[in-house]
C-alpha positions as CSV (number, residue, x, y, z in Angstrom):
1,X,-167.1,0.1,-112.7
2,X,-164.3,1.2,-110.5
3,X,-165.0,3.7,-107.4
4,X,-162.4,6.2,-108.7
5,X,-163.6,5.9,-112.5
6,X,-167.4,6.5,-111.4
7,X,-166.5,9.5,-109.9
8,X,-164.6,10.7,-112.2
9,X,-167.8,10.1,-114.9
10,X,-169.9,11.4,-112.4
11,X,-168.3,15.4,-112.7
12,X,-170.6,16.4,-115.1
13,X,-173.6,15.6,-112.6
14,X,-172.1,16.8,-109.4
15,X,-170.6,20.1,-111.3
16,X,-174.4,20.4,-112.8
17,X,-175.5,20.0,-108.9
18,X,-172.7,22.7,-107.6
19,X,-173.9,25.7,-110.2
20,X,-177.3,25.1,-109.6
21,X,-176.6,25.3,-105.8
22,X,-174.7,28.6,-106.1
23,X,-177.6,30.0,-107.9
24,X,-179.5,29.5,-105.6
25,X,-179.7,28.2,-102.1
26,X,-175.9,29.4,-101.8
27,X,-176.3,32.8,-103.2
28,X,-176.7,34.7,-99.9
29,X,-173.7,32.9,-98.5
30,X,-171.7,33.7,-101.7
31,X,-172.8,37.4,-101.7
32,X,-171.6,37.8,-98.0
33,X,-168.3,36.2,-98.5
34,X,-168.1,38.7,-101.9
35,X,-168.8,41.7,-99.7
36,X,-166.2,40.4,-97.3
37,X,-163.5,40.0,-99.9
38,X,-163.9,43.2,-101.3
39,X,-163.5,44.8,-98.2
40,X,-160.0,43.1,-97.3
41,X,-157.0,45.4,-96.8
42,X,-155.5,42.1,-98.0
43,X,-156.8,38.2,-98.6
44,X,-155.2,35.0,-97.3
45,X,-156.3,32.0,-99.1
46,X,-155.2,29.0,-97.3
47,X,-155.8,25.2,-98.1
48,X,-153.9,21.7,-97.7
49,X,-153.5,19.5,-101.2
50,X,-156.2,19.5,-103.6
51,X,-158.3,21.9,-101.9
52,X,-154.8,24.5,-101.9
53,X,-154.3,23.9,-105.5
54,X,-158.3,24.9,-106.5
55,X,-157.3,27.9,-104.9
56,X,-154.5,29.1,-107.1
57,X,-157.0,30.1,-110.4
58,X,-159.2,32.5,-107.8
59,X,-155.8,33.8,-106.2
60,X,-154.6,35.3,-109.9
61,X,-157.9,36.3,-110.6
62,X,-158.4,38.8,-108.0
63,X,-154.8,39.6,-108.1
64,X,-156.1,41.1,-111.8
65,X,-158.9,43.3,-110.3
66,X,-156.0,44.8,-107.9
67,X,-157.0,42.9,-105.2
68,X,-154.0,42.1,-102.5
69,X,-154.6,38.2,-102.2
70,X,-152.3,35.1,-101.9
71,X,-152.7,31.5,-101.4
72,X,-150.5,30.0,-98.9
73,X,-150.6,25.8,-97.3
74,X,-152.1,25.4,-94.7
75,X,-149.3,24.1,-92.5
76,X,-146.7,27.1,-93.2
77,X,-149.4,29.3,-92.4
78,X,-150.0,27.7,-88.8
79,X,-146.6,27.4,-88.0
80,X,-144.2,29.5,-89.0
81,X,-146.7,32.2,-90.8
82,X,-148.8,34.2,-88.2
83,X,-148.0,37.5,-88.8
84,X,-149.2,37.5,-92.3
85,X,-153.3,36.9,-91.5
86,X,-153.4,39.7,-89.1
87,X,-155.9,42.5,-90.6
88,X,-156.4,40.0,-93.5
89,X,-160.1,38.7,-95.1
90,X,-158.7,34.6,-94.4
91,X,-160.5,32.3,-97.0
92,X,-160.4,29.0,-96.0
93,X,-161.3,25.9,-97.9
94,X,-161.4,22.0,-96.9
95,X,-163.0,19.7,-99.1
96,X,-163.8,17.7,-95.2
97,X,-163.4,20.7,-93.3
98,X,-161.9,19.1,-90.1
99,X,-158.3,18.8,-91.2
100,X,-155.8,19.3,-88.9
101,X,-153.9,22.2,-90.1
102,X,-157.5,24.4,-90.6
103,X,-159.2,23.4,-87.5
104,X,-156.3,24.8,-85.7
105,X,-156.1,27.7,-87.8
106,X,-159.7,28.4,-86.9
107,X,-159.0,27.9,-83.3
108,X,-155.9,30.7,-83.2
109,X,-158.2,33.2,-86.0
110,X,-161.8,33.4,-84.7
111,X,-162.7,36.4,-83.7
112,X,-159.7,38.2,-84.6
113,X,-159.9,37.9,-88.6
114,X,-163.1,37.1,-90.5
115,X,-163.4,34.1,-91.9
116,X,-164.8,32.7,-94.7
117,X,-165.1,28.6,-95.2
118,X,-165.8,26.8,-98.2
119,X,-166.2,23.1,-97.8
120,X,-168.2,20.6,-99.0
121,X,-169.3,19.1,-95.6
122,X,-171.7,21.8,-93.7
123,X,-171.9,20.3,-90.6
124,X,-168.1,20.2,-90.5
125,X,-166.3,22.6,-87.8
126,X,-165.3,24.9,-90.8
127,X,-168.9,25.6,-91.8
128,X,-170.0,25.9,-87.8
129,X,-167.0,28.2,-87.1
130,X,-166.5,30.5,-89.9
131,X,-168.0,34.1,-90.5
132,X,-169.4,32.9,-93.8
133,X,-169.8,29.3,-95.0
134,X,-169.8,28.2,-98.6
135,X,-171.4,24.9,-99.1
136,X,-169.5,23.2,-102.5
137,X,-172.3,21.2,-102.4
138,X,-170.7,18.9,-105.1
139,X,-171.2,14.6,-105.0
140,X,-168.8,12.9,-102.4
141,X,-165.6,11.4,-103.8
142,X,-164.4,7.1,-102.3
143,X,-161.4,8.3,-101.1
144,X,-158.8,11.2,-104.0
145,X,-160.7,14.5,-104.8
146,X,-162.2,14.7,-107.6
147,X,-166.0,15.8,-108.5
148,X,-164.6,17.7,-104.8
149,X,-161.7,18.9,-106.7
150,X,-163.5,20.1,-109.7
151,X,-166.7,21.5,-107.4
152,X,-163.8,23.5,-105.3
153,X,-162.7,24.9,-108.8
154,X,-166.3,26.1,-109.7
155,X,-167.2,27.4,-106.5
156,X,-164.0,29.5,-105.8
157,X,-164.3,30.8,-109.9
158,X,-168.0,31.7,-109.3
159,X,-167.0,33.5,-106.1
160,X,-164.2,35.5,-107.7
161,X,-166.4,36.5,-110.8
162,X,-169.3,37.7,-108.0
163,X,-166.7,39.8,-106.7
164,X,-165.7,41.2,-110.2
165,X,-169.4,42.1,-111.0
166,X,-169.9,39.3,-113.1
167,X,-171.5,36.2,-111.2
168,X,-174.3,36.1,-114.5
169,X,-172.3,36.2,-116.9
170,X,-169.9,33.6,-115.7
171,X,-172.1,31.1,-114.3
172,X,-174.3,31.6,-117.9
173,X,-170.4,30.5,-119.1
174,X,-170.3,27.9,-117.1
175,X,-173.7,26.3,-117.6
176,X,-173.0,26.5,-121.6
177,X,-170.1,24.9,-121.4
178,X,-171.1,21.7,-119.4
179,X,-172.2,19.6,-122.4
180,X,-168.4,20.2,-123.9
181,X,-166.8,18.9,-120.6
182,X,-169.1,16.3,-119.8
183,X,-168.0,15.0,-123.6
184,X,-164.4,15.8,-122.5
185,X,-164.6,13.2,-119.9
186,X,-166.6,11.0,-121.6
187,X,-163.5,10.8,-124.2
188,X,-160.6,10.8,-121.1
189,X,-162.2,7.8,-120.0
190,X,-163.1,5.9,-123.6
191,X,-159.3,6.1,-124.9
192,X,-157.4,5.0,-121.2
193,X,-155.4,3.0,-123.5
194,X,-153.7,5.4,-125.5
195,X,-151.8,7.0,-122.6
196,X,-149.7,3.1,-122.6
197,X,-146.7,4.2,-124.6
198,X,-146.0,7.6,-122.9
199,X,-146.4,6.7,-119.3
200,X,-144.5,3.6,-118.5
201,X,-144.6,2.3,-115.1
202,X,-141.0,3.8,-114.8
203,X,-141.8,7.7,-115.9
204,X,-141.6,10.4,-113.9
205,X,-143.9,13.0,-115.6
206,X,-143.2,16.5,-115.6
207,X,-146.0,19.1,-115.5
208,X,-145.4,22.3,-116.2
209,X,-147.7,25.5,-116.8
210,X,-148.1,29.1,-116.1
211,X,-150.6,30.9,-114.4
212,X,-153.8,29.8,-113.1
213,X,-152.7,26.3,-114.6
214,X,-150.6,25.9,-112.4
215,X,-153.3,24.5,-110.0
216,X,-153.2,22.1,-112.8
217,X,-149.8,20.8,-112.9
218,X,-149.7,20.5,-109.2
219,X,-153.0,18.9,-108.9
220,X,-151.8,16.7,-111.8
221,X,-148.8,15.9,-110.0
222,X,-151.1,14.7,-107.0
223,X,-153.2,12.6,-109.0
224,X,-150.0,10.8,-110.0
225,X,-148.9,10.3,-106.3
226,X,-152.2,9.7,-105.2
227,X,-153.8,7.4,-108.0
228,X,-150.9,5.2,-109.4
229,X,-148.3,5.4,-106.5
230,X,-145.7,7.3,-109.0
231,X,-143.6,10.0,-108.7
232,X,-144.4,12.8,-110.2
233,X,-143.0,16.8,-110.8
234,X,-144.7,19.8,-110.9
235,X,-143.1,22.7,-111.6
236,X,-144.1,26.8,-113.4
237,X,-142.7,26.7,-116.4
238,X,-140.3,29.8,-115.8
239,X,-138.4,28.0,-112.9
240,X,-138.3,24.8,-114.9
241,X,-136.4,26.6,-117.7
242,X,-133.8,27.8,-114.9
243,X,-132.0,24.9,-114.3
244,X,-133.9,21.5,-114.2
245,X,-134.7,21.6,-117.8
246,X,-131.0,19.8,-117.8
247,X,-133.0,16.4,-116.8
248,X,-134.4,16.0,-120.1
249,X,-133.7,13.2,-122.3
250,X,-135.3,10.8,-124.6
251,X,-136.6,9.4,-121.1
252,X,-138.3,12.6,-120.4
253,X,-142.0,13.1,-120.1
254,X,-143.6,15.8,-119.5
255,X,-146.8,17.7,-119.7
256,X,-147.0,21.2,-121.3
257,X,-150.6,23.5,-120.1
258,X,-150.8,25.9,-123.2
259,X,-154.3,27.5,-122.3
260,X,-155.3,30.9,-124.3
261,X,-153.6,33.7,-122.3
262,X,-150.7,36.3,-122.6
263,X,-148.0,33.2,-122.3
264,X,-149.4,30.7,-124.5
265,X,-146.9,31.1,-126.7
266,X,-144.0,30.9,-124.5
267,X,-145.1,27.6,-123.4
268,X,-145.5,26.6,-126.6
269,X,-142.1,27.2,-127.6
270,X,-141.2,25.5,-124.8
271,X,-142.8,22.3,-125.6
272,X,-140.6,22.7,-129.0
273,X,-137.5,23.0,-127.2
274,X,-138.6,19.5,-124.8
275,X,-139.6,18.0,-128.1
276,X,-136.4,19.4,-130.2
277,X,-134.1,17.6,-126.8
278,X,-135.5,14.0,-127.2
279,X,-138.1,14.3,-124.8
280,X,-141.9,13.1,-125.1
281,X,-144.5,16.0,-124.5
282,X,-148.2,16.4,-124.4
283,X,-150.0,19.5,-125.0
284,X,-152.8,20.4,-122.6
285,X,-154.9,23.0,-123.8
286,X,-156.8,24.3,-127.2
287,X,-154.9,22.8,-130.1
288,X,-153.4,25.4,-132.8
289,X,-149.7,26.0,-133.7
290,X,-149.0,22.6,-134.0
291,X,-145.6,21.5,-132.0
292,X,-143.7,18.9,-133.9
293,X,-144.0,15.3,-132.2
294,X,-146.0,16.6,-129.5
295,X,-149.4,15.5,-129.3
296,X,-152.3,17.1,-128.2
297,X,-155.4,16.9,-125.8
298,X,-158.0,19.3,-127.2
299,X,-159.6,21.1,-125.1
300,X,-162.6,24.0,-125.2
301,X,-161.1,28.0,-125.5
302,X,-162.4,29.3,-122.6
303,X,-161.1,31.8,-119.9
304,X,-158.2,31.4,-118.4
305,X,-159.3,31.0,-115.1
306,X,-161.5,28.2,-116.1
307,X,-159.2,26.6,-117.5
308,X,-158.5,24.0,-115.0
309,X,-161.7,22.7,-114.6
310,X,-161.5,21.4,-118.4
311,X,-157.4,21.0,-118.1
312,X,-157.3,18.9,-114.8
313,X,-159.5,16.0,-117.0
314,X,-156.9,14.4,-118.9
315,X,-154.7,13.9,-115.7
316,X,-157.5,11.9,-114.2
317,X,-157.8,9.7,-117.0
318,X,-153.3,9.4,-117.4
319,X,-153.4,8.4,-113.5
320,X,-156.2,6.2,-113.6
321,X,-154.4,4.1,-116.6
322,X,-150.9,4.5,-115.3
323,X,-151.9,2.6,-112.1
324,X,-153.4,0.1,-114.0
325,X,-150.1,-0.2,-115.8
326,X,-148.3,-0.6,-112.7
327,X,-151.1,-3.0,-111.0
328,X,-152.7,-1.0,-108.8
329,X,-156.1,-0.4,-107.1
330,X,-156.1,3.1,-108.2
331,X,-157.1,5.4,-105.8
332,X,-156.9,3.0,-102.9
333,X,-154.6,4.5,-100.0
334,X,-151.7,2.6,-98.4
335,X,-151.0,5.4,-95.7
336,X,-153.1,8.6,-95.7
337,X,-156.3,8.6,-94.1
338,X,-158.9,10.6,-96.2
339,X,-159.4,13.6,-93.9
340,X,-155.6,14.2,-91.8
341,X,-156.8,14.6,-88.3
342,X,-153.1,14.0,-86.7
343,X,-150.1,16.5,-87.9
344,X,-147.6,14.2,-85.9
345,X,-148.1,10.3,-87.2
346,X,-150.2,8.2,-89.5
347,X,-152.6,5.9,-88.6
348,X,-150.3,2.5,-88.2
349,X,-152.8,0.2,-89.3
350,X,-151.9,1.6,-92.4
351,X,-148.8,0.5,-92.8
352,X,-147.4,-2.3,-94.7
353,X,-144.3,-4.7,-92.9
């Protein structure tokens, strides 16, 4: 079996190993960094790729329990954002936690801000330097994030809900619902095939969403540029409806997140409009009000702010088949080196001439 596709089939196990972990051995840690957050005048969350986009759900969910908090990259932060962390509660997170951008983010915060790190390497300089480390403890991924990606989403949800007042109840969510995702990916990964005749080697998918999904669609949209070498747009579904839903044709391709939540319906009647202007759509979320021509992939009702961790499986599978499609190793990097130690160049050996 391919690298990429055991670690994919592997999330049940390593998100099994993660909840187990927060339990238990990580609870003090967790309870720390809770106390921490709930103390904050105001909460930056700040991240590079995947690890930034497993941020987003935790952002809007302390956002609802009045909590000041935002999610911002990494790199803006570093560079052009300093004002913004002073008197903040800064959450870090880096699946290696030695990448460029948060090591030296660490070296111009310590001391003046606490710090919490979550990362999934706990001899890393993130865990040695923060305030509080969180260990994601999740299985390591070859190369793209995966069980890393889906461990950062469990981690960060079980951390907001411990905040909240509701750590039990969520992880007691969480552990009932692993059967029904571990069958989800089972599923992804039997029926590869079926994704053929919507993404041609040619596509450029759309992914649009609302809300905590939108760590989906941009996640998704990395898994495309990662996995299969292919474009790929991500976009809230608002902003796409202001302009750039002029690109669609019978070409157009695009994924819909309809979770259950206040907005469902007004991404479902976008999908309508996508389908009603010749474009292709899939519908990522619980099935119900059934969209003419668009097809679905069913997914569990659960919270929204779980949500992704179900949502982000049918992505995997797409960019694992569309770079087959287009002949490529997927998953195997051309450029990027796994953890980005250099903000100025890549690493030339790299490079193809």
């Amino acid at each position: 079996m391919h690298n990429l596709a055991s670690n994919i089939h592997a999330q049940p196990e390593s998100l099994a190993r993660t909840l187990h972990y927060q339990c238990k051995d990580g609870a003090p840690a967790m309870k720390h960094a809770a106390t921490l957050l709930r103390s904050g005048k105001k909460i930056i969350i700040t991240a590079m790729g995947a690890s930034l986009f497993a941020s987003i759900p935790l952002r809007y969910f302390l956002c609802s329990f009045g909590l000041d908090a935002v999610a911002i990259e990494a790199g803006e932060l570093l560079h052009y954002l300093n004002s913004v962390w002073k008197d903040a509660v800064v959450l870090l997170v880096s699946r290696s936690g030695e990448s460029v951008e948060i090591a030296k983010l660490l070296e111009k915060m310590k001391g003046k801000v606490p710090i919490i790190g979550v990362t999934n390497e706990p001899l890393s300089q993130l865990s040695r330097s923060a305030d509080v480390s969180l260990s994601i403890a999740s299985l390591n991924d070859e190369m793209v994030a995966i069980q890393t990606y889906t461990g950062t989403l469990l981690t960060l949800h079980l951390l907001g809900n411990l905040v909240a007042g509701y750590f039990d109840a969520a992880a007691e969510e969480v552990r009932t619902l692993l059967p029904s995702f571990a069958s989800l990916v089972e599923a992804s990964m039997k029926t590869l095939t079926s994704w053929d005749a919507f993404l041609s080697p040619s596509v450029t998918p759309y992914l649009l969403a609302r809300g905590p999904s939108v760590a989906s669609a941009h996640e998704g949209a990395l898994l495309f540029h990662e996995v299969a070498k292919s474009p790929a747009v991500a976009m809230p579904i608002a902003s796409f409806r202001h302009g750039p839903v002029e690109v669609v044709d019978q070409n157009f391709r695009g994924f819909v997140f309809a979770p259950q939540g206040p907005t469902r319906d007004l991404n479902l009647a976008l999908a309508h409009d996508l389908v009603q202007f010749g474009g292709e759509i899939r519908l990522i979320g619980p099935s119900g009000s059934q969209v003419r021509d668009a097809r679905w992939c069913d997914l569990p009702s659960v919270s929204q702010t779980l949500s992704p961790l179900f949502e982000i499986v049918p992505l995997q599978a797409a960019a694992f088949q569309l770079a087959v499609l287009r002949g490529i190793e997927p998953g195997s990097f051309r450029y990027a080196p796994q953890v980005a130690v250099d903000e100025a160049s890549f690493n030339q050996r790299h490079v193809s001439r």
